[in-house]
DSSP file (Angstrom, degrees, kcal/mol; ACC not computed):
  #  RESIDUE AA STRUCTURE BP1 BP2  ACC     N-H-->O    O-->H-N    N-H-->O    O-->H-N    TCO  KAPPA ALPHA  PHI   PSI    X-CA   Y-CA   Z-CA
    1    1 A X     >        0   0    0      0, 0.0     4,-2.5     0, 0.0     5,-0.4   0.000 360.0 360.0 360.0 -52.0   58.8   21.6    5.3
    2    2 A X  H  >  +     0   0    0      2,-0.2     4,-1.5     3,-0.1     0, 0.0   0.834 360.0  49.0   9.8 -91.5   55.1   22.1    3.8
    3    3 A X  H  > S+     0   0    0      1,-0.2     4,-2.5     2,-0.2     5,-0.2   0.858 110.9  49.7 -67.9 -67.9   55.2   25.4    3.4
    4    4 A X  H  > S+     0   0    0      2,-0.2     4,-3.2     1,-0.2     5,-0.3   0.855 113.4  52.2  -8.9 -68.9   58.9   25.2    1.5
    5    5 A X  H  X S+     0   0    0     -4,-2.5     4,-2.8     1,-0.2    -2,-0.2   0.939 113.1  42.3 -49.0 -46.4   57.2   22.3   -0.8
    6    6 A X  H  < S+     0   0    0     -4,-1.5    -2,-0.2    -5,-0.4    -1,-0.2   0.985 114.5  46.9 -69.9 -58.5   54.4   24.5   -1.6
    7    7 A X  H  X S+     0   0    0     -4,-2.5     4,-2.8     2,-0.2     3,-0.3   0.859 116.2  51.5 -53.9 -47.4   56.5   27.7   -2.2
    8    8 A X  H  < S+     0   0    0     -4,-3.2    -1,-0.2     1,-0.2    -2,-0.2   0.814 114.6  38.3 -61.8 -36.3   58.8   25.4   -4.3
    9    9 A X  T  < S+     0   0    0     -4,-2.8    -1,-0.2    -5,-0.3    -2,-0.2   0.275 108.0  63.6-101.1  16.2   56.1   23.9   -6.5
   10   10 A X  T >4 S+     0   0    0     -3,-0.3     3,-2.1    -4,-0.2     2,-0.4   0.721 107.4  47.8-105.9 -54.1   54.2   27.2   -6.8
   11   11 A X  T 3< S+     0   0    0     -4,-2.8    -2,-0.1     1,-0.3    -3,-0.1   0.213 102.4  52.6 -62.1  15.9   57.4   28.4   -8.6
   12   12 A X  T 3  S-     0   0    0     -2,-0.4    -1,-0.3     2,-0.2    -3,-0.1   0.251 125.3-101.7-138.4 -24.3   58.1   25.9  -10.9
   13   13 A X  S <  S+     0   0    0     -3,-2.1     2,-0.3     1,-0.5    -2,-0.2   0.510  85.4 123.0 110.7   6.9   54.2   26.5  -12.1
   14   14 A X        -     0   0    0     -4,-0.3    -1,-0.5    -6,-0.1    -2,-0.2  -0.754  41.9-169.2-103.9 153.8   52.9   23.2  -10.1
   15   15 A X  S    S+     0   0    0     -2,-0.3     2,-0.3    36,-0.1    -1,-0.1   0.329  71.0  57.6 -94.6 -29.7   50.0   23.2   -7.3
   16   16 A X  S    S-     0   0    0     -7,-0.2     2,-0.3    36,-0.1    36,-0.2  -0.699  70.6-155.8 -99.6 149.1   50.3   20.0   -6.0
   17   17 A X  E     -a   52   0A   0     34,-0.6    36,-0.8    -2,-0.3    37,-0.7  -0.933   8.2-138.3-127.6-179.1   53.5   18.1   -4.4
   18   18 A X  E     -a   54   0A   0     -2,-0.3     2,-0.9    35,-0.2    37,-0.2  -0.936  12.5-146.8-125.6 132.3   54.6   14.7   -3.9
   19   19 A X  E     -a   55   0A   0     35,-0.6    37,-3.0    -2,-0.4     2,-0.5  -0.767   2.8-158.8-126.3 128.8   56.2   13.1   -0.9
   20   20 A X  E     +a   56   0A   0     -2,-0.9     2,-0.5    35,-0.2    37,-0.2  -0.727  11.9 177.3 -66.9  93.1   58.8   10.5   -0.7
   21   21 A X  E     -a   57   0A   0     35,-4.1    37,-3.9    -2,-0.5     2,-0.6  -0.974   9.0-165.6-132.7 142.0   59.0    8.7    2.4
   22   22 A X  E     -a   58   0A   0     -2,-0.5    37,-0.1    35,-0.2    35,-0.1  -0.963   1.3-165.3-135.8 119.3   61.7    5.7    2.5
   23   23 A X    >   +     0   0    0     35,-1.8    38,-0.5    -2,-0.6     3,-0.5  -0.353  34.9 135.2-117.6  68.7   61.4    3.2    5.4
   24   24 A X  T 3  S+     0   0    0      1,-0.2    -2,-0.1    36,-0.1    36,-0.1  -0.652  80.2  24.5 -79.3 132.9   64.4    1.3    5.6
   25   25 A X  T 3  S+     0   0    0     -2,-0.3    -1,-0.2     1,-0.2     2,-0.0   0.735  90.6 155.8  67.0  26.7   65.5    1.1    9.3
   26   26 A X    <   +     0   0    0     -3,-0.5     2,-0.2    33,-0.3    -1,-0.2  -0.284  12.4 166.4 -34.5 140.1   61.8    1.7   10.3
   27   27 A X    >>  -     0   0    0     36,-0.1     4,-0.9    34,-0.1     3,-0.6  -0.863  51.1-111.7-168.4 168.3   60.8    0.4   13.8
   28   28 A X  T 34 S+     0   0    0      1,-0.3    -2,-0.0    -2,-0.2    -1,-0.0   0.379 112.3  57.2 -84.1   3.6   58.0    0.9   16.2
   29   29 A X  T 34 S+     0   0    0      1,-0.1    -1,-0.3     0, 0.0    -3,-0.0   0.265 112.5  44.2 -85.4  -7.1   60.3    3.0   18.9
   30   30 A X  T <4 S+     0   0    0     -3,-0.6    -2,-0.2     2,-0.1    -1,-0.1   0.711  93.2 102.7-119.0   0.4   61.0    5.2   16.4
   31   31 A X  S  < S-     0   0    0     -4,-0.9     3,-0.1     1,-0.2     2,-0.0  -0.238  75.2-109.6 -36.3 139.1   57.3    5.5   15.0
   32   32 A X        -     0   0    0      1,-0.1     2,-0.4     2,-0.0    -1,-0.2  -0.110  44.2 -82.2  -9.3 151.3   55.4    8.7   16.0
   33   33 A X    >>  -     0   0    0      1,-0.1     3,-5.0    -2,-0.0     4,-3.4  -0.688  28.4-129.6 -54.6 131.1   52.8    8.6   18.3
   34   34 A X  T 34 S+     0   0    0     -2,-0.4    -1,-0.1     1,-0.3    -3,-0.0   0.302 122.1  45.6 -76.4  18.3   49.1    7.5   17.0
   35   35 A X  T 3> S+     0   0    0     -2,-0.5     4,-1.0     3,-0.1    -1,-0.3   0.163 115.0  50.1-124.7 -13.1   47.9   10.5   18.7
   36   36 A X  H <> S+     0   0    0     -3,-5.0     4,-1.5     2,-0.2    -2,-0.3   0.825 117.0  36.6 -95.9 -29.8   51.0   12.2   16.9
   37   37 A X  H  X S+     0   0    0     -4,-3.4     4,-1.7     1,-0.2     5,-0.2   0.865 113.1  61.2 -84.1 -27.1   50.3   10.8   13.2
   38   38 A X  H  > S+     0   0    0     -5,-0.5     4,-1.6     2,-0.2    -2,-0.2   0.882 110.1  39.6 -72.3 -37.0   46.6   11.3   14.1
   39   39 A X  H  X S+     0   0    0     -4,-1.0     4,-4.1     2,-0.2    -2,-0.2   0.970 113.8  51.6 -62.3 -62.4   47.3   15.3   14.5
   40   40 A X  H  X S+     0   0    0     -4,-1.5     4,-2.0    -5,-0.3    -2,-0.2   0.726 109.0  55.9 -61.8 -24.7   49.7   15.7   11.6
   41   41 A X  H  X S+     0   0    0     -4,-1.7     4,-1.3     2,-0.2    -1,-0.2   0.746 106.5  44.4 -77.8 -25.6   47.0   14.0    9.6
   42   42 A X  H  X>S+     0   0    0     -4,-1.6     4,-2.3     2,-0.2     5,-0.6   0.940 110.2  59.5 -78.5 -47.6   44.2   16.5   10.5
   43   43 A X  H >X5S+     0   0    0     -4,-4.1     4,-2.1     2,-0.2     3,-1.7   0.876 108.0  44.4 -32.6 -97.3   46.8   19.3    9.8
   44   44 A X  H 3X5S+     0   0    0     -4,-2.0     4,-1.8     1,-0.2    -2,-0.2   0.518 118.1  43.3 -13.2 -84.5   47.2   18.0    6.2
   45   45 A X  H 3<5S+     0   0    0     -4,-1.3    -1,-0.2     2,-0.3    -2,-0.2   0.295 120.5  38.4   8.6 -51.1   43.7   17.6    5.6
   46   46 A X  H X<5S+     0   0    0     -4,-2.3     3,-0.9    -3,-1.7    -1,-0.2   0.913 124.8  31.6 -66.2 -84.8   42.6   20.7    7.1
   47   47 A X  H 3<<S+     0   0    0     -4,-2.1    -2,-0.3    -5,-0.6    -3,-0.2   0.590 126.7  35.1 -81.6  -6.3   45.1   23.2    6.2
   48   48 A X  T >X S-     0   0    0     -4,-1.8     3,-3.0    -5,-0.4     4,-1.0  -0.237  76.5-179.8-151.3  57.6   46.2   21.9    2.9
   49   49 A X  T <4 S-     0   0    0     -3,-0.9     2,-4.5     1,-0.2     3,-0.5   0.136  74.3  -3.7 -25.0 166.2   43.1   20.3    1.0
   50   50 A X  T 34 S+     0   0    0      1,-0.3    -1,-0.2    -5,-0.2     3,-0.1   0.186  96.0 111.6  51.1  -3.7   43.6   19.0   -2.2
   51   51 A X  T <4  +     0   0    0     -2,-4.5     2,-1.7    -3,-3.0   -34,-0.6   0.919  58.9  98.2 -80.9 -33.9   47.8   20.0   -2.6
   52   52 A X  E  <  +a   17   0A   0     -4,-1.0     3,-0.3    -3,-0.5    -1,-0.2  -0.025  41.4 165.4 -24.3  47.5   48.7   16.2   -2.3
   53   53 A X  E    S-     0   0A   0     -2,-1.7   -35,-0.2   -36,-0.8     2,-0.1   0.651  70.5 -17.3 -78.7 -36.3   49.2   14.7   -5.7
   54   54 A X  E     -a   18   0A   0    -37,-0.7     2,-0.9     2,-0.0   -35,-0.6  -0.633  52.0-161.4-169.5 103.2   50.9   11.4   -4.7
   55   55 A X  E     -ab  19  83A   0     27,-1.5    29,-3.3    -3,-0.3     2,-1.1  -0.585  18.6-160.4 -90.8 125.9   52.7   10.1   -1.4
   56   56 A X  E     -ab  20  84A   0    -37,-3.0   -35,-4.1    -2,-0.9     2,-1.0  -0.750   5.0-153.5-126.4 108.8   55.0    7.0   -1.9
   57   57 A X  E >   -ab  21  85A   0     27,-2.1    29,-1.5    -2,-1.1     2,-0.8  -0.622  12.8-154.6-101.1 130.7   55.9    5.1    0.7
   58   58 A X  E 3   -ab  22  86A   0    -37,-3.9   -35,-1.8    -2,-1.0    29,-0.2  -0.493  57.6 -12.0 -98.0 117.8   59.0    3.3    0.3
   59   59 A X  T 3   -     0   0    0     27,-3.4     2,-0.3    -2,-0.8   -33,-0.3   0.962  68.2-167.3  56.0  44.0   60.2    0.2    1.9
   60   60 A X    <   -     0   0    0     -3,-0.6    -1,-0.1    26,-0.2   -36,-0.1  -0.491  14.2-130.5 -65.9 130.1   57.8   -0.2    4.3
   61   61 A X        -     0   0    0    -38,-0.5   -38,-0.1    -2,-0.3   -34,-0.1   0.214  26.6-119.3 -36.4-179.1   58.7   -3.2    7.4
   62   62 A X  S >  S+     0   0    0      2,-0.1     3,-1.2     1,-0.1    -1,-0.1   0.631 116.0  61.0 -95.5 -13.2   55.9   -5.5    7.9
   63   63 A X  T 3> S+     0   0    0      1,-0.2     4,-0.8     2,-0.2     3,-0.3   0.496  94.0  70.1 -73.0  -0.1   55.5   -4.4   11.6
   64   64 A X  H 3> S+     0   0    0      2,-0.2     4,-2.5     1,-0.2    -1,-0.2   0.794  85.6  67.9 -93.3 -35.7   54.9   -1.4    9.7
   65   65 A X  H <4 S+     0   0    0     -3,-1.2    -2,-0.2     1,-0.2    -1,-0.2   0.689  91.3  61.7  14.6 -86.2   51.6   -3.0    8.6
   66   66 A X  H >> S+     0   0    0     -3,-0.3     4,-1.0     2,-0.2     3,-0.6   0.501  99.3  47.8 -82.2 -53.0   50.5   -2.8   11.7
   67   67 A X  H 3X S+     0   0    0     -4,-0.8     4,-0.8     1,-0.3    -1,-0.2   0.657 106.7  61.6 -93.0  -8.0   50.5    1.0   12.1
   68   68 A X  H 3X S+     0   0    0     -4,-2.5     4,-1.6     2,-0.2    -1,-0.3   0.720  99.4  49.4 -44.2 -40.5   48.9    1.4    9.0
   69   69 A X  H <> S+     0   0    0     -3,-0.6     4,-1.1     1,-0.2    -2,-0.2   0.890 111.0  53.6 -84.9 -49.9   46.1   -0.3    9.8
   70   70 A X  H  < S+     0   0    0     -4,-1.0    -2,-0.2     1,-0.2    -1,-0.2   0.559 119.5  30.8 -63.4 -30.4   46.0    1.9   13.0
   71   71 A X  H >< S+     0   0    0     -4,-0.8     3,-0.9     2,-0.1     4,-0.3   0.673  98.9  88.6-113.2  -9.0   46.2    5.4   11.2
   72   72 A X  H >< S+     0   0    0     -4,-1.6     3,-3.6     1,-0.2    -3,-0.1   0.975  80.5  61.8 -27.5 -71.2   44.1    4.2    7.7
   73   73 A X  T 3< S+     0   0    0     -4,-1.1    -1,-0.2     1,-0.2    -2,-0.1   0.784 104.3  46.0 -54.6 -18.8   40.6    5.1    9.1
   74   74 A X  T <  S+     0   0    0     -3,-0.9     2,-0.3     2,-0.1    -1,-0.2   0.467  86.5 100.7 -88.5   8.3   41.4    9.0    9.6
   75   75 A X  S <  S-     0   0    0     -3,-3.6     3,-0.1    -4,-0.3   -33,-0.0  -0.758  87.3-117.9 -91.6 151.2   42.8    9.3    6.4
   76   76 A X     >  -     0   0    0     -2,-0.3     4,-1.7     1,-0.1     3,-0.1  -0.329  32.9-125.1 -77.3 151.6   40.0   11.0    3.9
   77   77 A X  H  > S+     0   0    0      1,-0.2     4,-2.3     2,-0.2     5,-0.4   0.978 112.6  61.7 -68.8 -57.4   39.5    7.9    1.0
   78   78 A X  H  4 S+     0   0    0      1,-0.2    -1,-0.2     2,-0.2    -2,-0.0   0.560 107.0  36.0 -74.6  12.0   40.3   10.1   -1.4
   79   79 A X  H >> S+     0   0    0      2,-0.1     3,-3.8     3,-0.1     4,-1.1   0.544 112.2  68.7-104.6 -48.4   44.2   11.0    0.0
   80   80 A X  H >< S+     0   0    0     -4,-1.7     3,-1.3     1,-0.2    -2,-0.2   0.919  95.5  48.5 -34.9 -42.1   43.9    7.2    0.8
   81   81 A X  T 3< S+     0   0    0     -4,-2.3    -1,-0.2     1,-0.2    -3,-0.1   0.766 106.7  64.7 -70.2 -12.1   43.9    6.6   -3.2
   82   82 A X  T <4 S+     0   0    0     -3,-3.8   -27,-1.5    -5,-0.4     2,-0.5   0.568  81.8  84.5 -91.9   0.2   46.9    8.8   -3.3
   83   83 A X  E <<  -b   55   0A   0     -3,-1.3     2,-0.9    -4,-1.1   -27,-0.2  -0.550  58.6-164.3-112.0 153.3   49.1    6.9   -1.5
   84   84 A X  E     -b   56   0A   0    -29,-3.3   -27,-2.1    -2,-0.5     2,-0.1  -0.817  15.1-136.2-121.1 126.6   51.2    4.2   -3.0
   85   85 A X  E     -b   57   0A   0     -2,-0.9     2,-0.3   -29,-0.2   -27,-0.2  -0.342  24.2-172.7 -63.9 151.6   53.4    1.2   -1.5
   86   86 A X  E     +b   58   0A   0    -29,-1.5   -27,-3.4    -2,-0.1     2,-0.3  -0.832  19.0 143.3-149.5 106.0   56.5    0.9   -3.1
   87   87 A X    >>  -     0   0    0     -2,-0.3     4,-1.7   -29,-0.2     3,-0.8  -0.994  51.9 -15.8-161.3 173.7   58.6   -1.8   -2.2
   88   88 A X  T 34 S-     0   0    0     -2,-0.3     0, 0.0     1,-0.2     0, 0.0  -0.227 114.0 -38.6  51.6-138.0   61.3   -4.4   -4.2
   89   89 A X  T 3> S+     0   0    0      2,-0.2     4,-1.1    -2,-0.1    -1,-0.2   0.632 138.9  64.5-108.9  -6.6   61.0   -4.4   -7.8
   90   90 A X  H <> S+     0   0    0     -3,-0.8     4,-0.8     1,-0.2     3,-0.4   0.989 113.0  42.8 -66.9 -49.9   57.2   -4.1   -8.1
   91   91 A X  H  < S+     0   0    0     -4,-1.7     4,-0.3     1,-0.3    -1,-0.2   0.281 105.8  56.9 -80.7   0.4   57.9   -0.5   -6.3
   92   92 A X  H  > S+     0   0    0     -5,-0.3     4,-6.5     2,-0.1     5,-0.4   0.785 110.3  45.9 -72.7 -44.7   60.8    0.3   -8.3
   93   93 A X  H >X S+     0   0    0     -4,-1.1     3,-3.5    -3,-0.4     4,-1.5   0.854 107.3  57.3 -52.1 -83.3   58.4    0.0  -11.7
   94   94 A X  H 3X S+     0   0    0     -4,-0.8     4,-1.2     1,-0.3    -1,-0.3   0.605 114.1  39.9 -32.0 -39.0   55.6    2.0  -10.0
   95   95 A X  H 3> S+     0   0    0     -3,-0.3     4,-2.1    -4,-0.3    -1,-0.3   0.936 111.2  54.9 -46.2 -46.2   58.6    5.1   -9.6
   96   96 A X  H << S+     0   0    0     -4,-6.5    -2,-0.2    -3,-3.5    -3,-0.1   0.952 106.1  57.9 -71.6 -16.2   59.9    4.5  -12.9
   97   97 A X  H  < S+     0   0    0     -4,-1.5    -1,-0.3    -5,-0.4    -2,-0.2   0.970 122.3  20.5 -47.7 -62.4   56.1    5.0  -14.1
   98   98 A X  H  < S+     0   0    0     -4,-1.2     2,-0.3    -3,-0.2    -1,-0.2   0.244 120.5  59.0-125.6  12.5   55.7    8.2  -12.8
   99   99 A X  S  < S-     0   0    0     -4,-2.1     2,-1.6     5,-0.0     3,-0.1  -0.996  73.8-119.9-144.8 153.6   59.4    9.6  -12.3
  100  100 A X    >>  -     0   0    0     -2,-0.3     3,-3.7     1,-0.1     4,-0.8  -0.664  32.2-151.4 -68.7  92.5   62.3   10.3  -14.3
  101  101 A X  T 34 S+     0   0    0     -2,-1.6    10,-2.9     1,-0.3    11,-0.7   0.749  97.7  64.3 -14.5 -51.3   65.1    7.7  -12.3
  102  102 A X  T 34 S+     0   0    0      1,-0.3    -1,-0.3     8,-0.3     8,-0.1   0.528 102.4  50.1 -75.2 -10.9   68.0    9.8  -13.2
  103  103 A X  T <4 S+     0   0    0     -3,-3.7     2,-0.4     1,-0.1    -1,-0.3   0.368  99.7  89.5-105.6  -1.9   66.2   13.1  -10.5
  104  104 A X  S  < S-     0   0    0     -4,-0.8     8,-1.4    -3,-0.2     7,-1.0  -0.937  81.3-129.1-113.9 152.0   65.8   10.7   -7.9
  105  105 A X      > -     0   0    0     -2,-0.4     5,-1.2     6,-0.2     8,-0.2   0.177  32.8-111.4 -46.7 157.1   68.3    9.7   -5.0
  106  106 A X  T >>5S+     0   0    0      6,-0.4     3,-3.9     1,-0.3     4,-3.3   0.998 120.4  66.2 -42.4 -77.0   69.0    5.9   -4.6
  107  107 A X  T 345S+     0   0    0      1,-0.4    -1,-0.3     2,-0.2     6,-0.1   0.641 104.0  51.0 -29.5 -33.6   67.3    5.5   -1.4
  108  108 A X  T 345S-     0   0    0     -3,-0.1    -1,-0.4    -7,-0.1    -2,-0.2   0.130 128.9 -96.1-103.8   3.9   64.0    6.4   -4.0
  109  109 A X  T <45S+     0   0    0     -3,-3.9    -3,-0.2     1,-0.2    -2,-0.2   0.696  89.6 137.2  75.4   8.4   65.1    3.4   -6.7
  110  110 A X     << -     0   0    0     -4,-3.3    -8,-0.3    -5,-1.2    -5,-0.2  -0.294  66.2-126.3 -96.2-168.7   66.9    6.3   -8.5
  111  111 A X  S    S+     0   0    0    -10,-2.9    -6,-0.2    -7,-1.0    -5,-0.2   0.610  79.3  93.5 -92.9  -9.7   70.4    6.7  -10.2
  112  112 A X  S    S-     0   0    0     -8,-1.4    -6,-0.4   -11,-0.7     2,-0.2  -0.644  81.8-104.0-103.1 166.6   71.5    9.7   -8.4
  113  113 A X        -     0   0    0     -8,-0.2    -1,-0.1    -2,-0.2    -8,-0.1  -0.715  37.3 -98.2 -94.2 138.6   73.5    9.5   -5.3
  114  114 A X        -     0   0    0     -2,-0.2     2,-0.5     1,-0.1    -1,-0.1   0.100  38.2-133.5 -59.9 164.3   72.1   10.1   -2.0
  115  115 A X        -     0   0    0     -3,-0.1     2,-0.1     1,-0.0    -1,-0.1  -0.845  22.5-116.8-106.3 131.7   72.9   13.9   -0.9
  116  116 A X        -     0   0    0     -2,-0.5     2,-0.3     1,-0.0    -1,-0.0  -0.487  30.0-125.9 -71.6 145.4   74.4   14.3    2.9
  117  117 A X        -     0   0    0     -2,-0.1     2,-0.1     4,-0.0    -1,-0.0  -0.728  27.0-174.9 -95.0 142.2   71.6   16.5    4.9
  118  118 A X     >  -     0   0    0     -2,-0.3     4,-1.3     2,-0.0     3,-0.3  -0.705   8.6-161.9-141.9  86.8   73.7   19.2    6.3
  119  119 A X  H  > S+     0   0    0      1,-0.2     4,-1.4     2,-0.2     5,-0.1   0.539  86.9  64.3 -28.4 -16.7   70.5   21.3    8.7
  120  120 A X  H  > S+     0   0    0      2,-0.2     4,-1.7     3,-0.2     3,-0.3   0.978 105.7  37.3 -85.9 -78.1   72.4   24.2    8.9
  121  121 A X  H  > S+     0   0    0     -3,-0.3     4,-1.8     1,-0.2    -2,-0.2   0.776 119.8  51.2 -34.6 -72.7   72.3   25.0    5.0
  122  122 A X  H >< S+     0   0    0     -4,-1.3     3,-0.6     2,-0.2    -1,-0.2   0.844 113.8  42.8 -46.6 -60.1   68.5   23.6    4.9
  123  123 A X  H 3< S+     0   0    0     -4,-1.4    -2,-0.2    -3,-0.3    -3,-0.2   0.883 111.1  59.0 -58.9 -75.2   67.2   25.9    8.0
  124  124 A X  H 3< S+     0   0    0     -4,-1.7    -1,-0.2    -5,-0.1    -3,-0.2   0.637  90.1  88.1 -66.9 -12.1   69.2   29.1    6.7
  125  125 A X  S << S-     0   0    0     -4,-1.8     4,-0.1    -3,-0.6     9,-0.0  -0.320  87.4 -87.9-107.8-152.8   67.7   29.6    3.2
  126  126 A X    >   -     0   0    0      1,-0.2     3,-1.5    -2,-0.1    -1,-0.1   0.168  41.4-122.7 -66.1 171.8   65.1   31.1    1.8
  127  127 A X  T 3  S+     0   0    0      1,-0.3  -119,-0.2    -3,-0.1    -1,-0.2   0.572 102.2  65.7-107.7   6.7   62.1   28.8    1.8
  128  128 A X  T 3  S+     0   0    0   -121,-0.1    -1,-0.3  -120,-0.1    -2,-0.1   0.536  82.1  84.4 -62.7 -12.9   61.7   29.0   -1.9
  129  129 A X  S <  S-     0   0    0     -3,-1.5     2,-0.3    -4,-0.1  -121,-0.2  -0.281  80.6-130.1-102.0-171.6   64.6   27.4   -2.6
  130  130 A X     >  -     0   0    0      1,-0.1     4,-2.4    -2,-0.1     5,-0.4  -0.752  33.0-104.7-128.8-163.6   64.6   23.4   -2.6
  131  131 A X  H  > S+     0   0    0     -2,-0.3     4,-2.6     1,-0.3    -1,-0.1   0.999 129.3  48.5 -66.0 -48.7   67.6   21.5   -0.3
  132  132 A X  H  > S+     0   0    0      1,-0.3     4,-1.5     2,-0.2    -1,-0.3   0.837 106.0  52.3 -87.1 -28.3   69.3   20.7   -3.5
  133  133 A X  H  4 S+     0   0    0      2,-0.2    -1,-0.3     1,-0.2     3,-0.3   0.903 120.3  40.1 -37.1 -49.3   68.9   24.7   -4.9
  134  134 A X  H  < S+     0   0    0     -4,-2.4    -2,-0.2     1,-0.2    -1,-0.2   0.860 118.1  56.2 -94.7 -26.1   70.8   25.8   -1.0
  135  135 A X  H  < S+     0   0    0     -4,-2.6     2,-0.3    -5,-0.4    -1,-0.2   0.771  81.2  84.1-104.5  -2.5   73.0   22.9   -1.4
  136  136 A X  S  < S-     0   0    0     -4,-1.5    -4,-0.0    -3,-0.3    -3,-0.0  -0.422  76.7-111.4 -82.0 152.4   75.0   22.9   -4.7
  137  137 A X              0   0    0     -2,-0.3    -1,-0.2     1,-0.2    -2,-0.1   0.059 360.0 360.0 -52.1 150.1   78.1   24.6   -5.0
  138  138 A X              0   0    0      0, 0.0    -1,-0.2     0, 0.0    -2,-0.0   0.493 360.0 360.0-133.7 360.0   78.3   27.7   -7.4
């Protein structure tokens, strides 16, 4: 999925990407492992200094809190500054700051309607393309 992001924002003239993560129906059984968030963070970190431009997390629980606190200290401070809570109406404003509404999905505080994930469609094309590129009709 990365590698896709990267390919996608290298073609558009961008370095950096931004990731969207909305946790509505969040719970701790469906949580990663802390040995599993702890991995995926050294990955980032490692293999992909510096592409991060902003991570928004979106409707976080409060038990969600909790596992924050538990994966904070391995995150570098300076990805730490990059990540942004988003939640209510304070965390709609913070979107509408830094995105046009009308390109993002509800789920994201945006106007457009959410797009069905269809795996088949994502998985077979080219990894240049972005979900919504493989998935509109022509």
């Amino acid at each position: 999925n990365l590698e896709r992001a990267i390919a996608c924002t290298e073609k558009n003239g961008k370095e950096k990407y931004v990731i969207l993560i909305d946790y509505d129906g969040w719970s701790l059984s469906k949580a990663p492992s802390v040995s599993a968030t702890r991995q995926t963070l050294k990955i980032l970190q490692h293999h992909y200094p510096e592409r991060l431009y902003r991570s928004y997390i979106l409707n976080p629980p409060m038990l969600f809190r909790g596992f924050w606190s538990l994966t904070k200290p391995f995150i570098d401070p300076i990805t730490k500054q990059k990540i942004q809570f988003c939640t209510g109406k304070s965390g709609k404003s913070i979107l509408e700051n830094d995105f046009d509404l009308n390109t993002l999905e509800s789920c994201a505080y945006g106007t457009t309607p959410q797009t069905p994930f269809d795996s088949k469609t994502y998985l077979s094309a080219p990894s240049h393309l972005t979900y919504d590129e493989t998935n509109t009709p022509k």
